[in-house]
C-alpha positions in Angstrom: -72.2 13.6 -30.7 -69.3 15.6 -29.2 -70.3 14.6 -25.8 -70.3 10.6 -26.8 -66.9 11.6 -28.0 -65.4 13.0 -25.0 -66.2 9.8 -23.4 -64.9 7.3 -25.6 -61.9 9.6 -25.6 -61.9 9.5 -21.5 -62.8 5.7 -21.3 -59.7 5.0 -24.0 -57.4 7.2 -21.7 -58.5 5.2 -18.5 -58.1 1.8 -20.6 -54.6 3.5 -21.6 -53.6 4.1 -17.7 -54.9 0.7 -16.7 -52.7 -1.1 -19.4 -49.6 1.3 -17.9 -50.3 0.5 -14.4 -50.4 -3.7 -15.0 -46.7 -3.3 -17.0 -45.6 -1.9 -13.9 -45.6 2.0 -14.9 -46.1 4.4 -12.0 -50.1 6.2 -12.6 -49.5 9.5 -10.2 -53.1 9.6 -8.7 -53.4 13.5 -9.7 -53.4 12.2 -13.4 -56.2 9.8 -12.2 -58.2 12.4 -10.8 -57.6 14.6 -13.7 -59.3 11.5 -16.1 -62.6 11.3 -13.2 -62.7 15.0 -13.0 -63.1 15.6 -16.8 -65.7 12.8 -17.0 -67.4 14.3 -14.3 -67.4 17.1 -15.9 -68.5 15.3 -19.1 -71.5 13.8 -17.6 -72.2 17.2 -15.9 -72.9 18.7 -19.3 -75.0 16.2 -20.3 -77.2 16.5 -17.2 -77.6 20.7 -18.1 -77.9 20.4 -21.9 -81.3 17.4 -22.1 -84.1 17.8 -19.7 -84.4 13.8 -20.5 -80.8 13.3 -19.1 -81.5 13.9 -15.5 -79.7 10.1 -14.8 -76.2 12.1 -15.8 -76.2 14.0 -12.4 -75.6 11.0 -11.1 -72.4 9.3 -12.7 -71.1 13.2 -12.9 -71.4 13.5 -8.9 -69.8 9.6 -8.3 -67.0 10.5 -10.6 -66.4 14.1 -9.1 -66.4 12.4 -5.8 -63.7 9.8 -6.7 -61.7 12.5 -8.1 -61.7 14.1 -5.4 -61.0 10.8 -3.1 -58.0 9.8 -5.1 -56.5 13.2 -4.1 -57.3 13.0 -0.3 -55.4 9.3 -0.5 -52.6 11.6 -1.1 -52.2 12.2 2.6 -53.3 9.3 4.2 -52.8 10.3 7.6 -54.6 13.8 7.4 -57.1 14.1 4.7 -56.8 10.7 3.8 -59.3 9.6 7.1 -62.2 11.4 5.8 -62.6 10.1 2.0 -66.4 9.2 2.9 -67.6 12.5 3.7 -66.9 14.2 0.4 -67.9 11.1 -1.5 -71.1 10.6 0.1 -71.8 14.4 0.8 -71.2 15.0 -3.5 -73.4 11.9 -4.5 -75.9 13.2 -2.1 -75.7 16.5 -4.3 -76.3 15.0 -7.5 -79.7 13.8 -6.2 -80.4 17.3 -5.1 -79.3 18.0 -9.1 -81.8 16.0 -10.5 -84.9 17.2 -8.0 -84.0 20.6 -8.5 -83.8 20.2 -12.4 -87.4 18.5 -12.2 -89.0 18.9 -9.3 -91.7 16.3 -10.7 -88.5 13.9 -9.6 -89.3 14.4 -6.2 -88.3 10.6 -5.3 -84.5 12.0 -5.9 -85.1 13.9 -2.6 -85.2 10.7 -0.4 -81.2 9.2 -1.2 -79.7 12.9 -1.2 -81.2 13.2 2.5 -80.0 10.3 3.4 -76.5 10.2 1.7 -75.8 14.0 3.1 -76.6 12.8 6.9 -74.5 10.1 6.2 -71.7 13.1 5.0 -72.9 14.8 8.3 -72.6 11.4 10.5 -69.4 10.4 9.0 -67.6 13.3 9.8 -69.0 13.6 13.5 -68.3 10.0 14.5 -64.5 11.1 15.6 -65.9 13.5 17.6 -69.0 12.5 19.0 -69.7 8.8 20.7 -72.1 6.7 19.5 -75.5 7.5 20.7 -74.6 11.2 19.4 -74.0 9.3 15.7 -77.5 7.7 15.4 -79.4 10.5 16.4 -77.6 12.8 14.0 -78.5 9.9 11.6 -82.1 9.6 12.4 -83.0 13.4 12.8 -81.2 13.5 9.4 -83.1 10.9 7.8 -86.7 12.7 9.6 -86.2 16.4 8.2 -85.3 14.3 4.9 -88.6 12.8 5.0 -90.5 16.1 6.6 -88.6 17.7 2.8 -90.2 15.0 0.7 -94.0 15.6 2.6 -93.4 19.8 2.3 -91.3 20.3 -1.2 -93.7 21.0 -3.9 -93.3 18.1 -6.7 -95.8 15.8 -8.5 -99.2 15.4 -8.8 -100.6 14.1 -5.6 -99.5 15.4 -2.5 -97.3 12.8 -0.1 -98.8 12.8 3.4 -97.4 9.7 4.1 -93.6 10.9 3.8 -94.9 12.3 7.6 -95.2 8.8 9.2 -91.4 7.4 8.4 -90.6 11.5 9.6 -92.6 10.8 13.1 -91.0 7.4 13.7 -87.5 8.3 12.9 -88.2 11.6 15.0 -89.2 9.3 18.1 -86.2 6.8 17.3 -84.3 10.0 18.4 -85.8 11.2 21.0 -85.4 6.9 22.4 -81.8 6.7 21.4 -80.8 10.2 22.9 -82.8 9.3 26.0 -80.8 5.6 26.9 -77.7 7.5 26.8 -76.6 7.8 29.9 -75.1 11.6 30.1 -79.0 12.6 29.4 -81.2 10.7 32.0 -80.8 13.8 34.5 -82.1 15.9 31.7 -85.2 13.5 30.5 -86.1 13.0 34.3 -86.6 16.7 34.2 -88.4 17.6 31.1 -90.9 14.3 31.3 -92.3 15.2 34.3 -92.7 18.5 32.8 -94.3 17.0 29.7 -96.9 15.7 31.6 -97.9 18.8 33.7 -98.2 20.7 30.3 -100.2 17.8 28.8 -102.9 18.4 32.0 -102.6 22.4 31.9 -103.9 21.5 28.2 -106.3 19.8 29.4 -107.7 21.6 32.0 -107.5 24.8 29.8 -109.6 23.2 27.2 -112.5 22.0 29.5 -112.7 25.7 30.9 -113.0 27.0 27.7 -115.8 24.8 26.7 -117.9 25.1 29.9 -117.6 29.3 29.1 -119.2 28.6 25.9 -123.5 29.0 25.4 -125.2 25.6 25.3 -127.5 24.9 22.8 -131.0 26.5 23.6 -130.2 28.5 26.8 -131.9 32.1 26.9 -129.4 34.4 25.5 -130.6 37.6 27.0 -133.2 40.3 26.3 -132.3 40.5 22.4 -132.6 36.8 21.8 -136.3 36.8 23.4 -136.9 40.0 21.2 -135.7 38.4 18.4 -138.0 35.2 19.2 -141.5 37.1 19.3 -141.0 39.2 16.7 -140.7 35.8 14.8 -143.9 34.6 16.0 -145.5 37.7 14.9 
């Protein structure tokens, strides 16, 4: 009850603001980030005090996330450039919330990968070109899925989380080799690749051939051994 309170109090406060704002009364945004933060906050509190409410980490991350927005648009020429990366990198969080809370909510795993890499991308794309982007994006969104195969969570285990892991893995490795600063450095290691690949190979068929076959006389004990069976 005092938590559906608090929010009909925070919901009539925005209402309040909104109705200022379109008679043409000036809303500072730190008083609008004040109103998100405390419903954040709000919904925060309902996450931690029912097991049932896991769904709160979700509105209490988006609303932290605005908050937090609104006060970067404060300088919109510094901070102001990089509003995605906290907003996507705290929503990504509030999954993590609800699969650390429950770990049979394993699912919640999959959009807080993806919505952190896409914190990590946003934030790299001014310093990084393009191909550099996408592979941070796609080894991002691999190790999310190599998580969801190795986390423990639910009742049957999730092998297949390692095929969307392998293709996004080689996705990579493609992307990163078409760029052009790395062919000097993919000419070198294929070729190297492929050497290792027949050193493997080689090794393995030596091994075998040093093994016993199957019925070959294995020395004075084994013919021992064989008449004192027949005796």
């Amino acid at each position: 009850m005092p938590v559906q309170v608090a929010l009909g109090a925070l919901v009539l406060a925005a209402g309040v603001l909104l109705l200022l704002e379109s008679l043409g009364v000036i809303i500072t945004p730190v008083l609008w980030a004040l109103v998100l933060v405390c419903a954040g906050v709000t919904f925060g509190l309902v996450f931690f005090a029912e097991r049932r409410s896991w769904w709160a980490a979700i509105p209490s991350a988006a609303l932290i996330g605005a908050a937090i927005v609104t006060l970067m648009d404060l300088d919109p020429r510094g901070l102001g450039q990089w509003t995605e990366v906290p907003m996507l990198g705290v929503l990504g969080l509030g999954f993590w919330a609800i699969y650390l809370r429950d770990r049979r909510h394993w699912w919640a795993l999959i959009p807080g990968g993806i919505l952190l890499t896409l914190s990590i991308v946003t934030a790299l794309a001014g310093t990084v070109g393009g191909a550099g982007t996408g592979v941070a994006f796609l080894l991002g969104a691999a190790l999310t899925f190599v998580l969801v195969a190795v986390l423990p969570g639910g009742a049957s285990p999730r092998w297949w989380a390692w095929i969307p892991a392998g293709v996004l893995a080689l996705a990579a490795v493609v992307v990163l080799a078409s760029a052009a600063e790395w062919f000097a450095l993919v000419n070198v290691l294929w070729p190297i690749a492929v050497i290792g690949a027949g050193a493997f190979l080689i090794g393995r068929a030596l091994r075998r051939r040093r093994r016993p076959e199957d019925g070959v006389d294995a020395g004075p004990d084994a013919a021992s051994s064989g008449r004192a069976d027949r005796s």
